[in-house]
C-alpha positions as CSV (number, residue, x, y, z in Angstrom):
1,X,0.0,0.0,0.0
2,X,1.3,3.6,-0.8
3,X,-0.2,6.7,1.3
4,X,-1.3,7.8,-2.7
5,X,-3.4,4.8,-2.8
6,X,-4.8,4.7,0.6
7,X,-8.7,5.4,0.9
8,X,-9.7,5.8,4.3
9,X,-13.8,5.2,4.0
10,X,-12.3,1.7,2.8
11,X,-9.8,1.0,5.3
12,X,-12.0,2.0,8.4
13,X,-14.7,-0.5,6.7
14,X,-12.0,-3.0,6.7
15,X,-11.1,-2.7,10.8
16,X,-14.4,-2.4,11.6
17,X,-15.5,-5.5,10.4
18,X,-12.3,-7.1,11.8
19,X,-13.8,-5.6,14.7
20,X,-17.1,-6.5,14.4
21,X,-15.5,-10.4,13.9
22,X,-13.5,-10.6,17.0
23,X,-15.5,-8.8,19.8
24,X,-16.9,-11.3,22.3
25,X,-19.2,-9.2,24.7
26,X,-19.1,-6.2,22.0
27,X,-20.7,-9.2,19.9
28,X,-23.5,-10.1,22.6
29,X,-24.8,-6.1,22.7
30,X,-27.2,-4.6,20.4
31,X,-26.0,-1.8,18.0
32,X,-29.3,0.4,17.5
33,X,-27.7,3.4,18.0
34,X,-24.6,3.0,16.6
35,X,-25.1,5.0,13.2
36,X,-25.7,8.4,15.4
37,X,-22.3,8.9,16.7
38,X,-19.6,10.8,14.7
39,X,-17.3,11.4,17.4
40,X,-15.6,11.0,21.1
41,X,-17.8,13.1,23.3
42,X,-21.0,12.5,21.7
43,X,-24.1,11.7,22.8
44,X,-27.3,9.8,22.2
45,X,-30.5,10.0,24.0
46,X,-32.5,6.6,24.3
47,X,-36.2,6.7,24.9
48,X,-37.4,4.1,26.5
49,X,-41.1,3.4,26.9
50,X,-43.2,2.6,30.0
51,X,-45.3,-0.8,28.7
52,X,-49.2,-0.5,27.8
53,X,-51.4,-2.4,29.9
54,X,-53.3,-5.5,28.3
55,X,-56.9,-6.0,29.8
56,X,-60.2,-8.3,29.2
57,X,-62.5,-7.3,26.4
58,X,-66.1,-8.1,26.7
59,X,-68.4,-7.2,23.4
60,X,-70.3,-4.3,23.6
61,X,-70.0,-4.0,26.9
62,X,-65.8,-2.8,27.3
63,X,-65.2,0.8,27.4
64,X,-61.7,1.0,26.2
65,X,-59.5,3.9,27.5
66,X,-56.1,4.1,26.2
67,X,-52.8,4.1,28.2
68,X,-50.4,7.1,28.0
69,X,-47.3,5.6,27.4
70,X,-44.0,7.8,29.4
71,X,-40.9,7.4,28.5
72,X,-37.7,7.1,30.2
73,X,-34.7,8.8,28.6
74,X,-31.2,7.3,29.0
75,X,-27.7,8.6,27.6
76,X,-25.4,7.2,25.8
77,X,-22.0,8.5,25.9
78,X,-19.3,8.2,23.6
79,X,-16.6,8.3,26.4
80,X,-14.0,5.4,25.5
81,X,-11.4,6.5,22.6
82,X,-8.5,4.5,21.4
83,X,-5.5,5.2,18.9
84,X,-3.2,3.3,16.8
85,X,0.0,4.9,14.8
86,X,2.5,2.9,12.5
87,X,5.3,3.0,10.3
88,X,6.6,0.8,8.1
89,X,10.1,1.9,6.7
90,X,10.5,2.1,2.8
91,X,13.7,-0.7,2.5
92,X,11.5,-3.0,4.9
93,X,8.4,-2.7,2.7
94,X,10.7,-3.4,-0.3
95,X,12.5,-6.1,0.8
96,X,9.0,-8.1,2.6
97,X,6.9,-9.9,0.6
98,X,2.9,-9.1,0.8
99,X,1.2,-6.3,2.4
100,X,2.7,-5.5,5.6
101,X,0.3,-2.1,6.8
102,X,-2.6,-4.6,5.8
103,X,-1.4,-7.2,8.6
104,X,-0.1,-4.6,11.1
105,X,-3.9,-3.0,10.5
106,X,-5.4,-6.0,11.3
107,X,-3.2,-6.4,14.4
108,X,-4.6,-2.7,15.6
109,X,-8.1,-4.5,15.0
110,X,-7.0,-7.3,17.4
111,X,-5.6,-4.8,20.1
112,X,-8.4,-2.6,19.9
113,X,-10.8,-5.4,20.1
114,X,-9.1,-6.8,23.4
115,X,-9.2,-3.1,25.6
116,X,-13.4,-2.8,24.0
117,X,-14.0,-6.0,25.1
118,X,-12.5,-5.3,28.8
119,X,-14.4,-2.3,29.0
120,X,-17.7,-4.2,27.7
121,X,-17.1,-6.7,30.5
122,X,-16.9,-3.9,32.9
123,X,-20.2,-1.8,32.0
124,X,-22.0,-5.8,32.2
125,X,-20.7,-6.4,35.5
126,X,-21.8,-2.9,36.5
127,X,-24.8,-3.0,35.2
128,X,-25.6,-6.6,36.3
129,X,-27.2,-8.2,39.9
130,X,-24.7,-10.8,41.2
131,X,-25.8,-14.4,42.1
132,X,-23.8,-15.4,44.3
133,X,-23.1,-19.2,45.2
134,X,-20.8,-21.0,47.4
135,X,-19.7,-23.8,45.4
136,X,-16.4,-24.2,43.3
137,X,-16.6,-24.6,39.2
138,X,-14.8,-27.9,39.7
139,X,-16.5,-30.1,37.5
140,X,-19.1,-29.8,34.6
141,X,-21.9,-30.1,36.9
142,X,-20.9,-27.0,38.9
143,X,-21.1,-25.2,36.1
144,X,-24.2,-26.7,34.8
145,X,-25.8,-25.5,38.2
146,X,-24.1,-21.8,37.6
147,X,-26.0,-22.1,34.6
148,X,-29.4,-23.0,35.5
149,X,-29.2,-20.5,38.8
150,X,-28.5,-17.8,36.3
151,X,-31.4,-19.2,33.8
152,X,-33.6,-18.7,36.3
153,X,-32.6,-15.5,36.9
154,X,-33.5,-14.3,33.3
155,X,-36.9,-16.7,33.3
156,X,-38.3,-14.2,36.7
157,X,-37.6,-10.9,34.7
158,X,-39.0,-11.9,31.7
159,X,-36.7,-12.0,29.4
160,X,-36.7,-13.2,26.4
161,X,-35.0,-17.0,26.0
162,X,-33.9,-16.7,21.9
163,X,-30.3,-15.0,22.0
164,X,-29.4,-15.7,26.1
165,X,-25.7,-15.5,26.0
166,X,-23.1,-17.1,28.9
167,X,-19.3,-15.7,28.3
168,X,-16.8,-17.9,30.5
169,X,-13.3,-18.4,30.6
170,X,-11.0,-20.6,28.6
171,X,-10.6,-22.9,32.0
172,X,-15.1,-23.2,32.6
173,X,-15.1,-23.9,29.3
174,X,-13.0,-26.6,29.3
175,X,-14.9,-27.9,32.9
176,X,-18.5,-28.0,30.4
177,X,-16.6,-29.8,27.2
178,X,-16.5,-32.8,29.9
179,X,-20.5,-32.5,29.6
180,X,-22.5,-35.1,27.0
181,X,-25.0,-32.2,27.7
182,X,-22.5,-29.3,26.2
183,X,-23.6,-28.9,22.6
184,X,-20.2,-28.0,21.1
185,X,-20.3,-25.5,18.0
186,X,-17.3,-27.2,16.2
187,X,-19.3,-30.0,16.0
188,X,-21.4,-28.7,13.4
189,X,-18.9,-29.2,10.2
190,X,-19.3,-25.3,10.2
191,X,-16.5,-22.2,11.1
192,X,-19.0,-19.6,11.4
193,X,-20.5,-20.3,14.8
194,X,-16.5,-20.0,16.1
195,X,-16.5,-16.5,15.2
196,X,-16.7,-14.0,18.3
197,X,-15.6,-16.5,20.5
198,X,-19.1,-18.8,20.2
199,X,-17.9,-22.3,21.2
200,X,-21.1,-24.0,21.7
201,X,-24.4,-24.1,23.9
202,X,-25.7,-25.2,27.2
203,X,-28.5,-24.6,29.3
204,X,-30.4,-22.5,27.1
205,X,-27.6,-20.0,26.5
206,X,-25.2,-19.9,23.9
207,X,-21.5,-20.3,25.4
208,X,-19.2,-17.8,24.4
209,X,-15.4,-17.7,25.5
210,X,-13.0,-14.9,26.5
211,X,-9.9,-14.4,28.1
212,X,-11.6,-11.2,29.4
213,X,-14.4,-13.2,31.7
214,X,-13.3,-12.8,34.9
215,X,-12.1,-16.1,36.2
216,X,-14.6,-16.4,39.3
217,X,-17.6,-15.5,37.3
218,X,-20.3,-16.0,34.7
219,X,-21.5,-13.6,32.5
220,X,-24.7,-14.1,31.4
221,X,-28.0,-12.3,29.7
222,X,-29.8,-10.9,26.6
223,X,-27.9,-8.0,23.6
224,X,-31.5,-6.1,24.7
225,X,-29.7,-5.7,28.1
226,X,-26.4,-3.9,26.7
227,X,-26.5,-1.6,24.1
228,X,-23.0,-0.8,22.1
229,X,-21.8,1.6,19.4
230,X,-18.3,2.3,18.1
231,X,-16.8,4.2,15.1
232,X,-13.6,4.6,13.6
233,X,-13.5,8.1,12.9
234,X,-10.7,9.2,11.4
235,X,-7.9,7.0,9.5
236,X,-5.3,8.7,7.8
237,X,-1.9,7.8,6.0
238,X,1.0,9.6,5.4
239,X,4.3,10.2,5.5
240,X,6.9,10.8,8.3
241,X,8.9,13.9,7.4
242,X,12.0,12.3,9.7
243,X,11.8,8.9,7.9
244,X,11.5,7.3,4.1
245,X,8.6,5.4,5.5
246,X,4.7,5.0,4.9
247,X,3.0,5.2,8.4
248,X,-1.3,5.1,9.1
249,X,-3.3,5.7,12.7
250,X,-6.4,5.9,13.4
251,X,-9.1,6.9,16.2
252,X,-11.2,4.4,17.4
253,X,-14.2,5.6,19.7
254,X,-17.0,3.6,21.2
255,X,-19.2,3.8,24.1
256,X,-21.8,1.4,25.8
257,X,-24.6,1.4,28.7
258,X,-26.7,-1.3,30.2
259,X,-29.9,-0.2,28.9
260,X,-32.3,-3.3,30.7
261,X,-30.2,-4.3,33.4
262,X,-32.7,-6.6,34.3
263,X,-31.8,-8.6,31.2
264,X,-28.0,-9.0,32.2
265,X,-26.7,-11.5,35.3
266,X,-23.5,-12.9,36.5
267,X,-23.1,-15.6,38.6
268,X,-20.0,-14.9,40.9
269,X,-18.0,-17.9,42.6
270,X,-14.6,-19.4,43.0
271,X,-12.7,-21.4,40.9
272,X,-11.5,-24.7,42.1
């Protein structure tokens, strides 16, 4: 790549969906707002509605009176923003063979991905009401029994079962491969459902794994609890006026909020 060559609507396409393909709790929020944000510092306003109320109707006999609906306004802020700069010198790119800015782009992606993801992690466990138990994960059925206490959780608020998500560590996701109940995802003949860290499903929930679940916990819930939105807002090449090099960075800003925290849980315990 030369800086004459380098389109920057393309390239920020092309992190962002190397974004979009790693995340693991970025992957488990919704994104509905995530077209209204341009830069760090914005701001979105989320109006939330108070539920109508559903009563009997008898013929002829019902007078119906309609409910007015409130809202409840939230805010999304864009407060999280993340940079990347690079060089790559003119005799290295020359004497490398393929395209080394594409790689090292993709390896911002990865970084990127991995602080998002720790902050995502944060605003669930904040938002979230801890179930806490007294047992060690030791064995599958620990975890199994982690699960179901945090199914239960979702099943008294309502919430909806399609698209419950569980995020556990590398080591609980070993404990439930021990399982005949675990339905494991790479069982399937298929690579898609490995992408954003989906490793299978149990319990109702679809099991997701990242290094950045906190080891004595489960994260569990619903992407209507957590909303998410990120841009990469400016990505610009150019070159060094000290060095005969080609060198790109770029601005990465996101922010997120636990919109229904009702719809979000984590089962905290130790790890045998």
């Amino acid at each position: 790549m030369a800086v004459t060559s380098f389109i920057p609507e393309i390239w920020s396409a092309r992190l962002l969906t190397t974004l979009s393909k790693s995340l693991v709790f970025g992957s488990v929020a919704n994104r509905d707002y995530e077209g209204l944000i341009s830069q760090a510092g914005d701001t979105v306003q989320i109006n939330n509605i108070t539920d109508p109320t559903v009563a009997a109707y008898t013929k002829n006999t019902t007078v119906i009176s309609p409910d007015e609906l409130t809202t409840v306004d939230q805010t999304l802020l864009i407060d999280q923003a993340q940079y990347f700069a690079f060089y790559v010198d003119d005799v290295d790119a020359r004497q490398a063979a393929g395209d080394l800015i594409g790689v090292a782009t993709e390896r911002a992606a990865y970084k990127l991905r991995d602080v998002a993801d720790q902050f995502l992690q944060g605003v669930i466990r904040a938002g979230a009401g801890d179930v806490t138990l007294s047992a060690t994960l030791a064995a599958a059925d620990d975890v199994w029994g982690a699960l179901l206490d945090l199914k239960v959780v979702l099943d008294t608020e309502n919430v909806p079962t399609e698209g419950r998500y569980a995020v556990v560590t590398p080591a609980i996701h070993a404990l439930l491969m021990d399982s005949a109940r675990f339905l494991d995802a790479s069982a399937s003949g298929s690579t898609e459902p490995l992408r954003n860290g989906r490793v299978g499903s149990a319990a109702g929930f679809d099991i997701r794994v990242s290094n950045n679940a906190e080891a004595d916990s489960i994260t569990a819930g619903h992407p209507i609890g957590l909303t998410y939105a990120e841009q990469i807002v400016k990505m610009e090449a150019y070159r060094p006026e000290s060095a005969f090099s080609d060198a790109v960075k770029g601005l990465h800003v996101y922010g997120a909020r636990a919109v229904r925290p009702e719809a979000l849980a984590v089962v905290t315990t130790a790890v045998a």
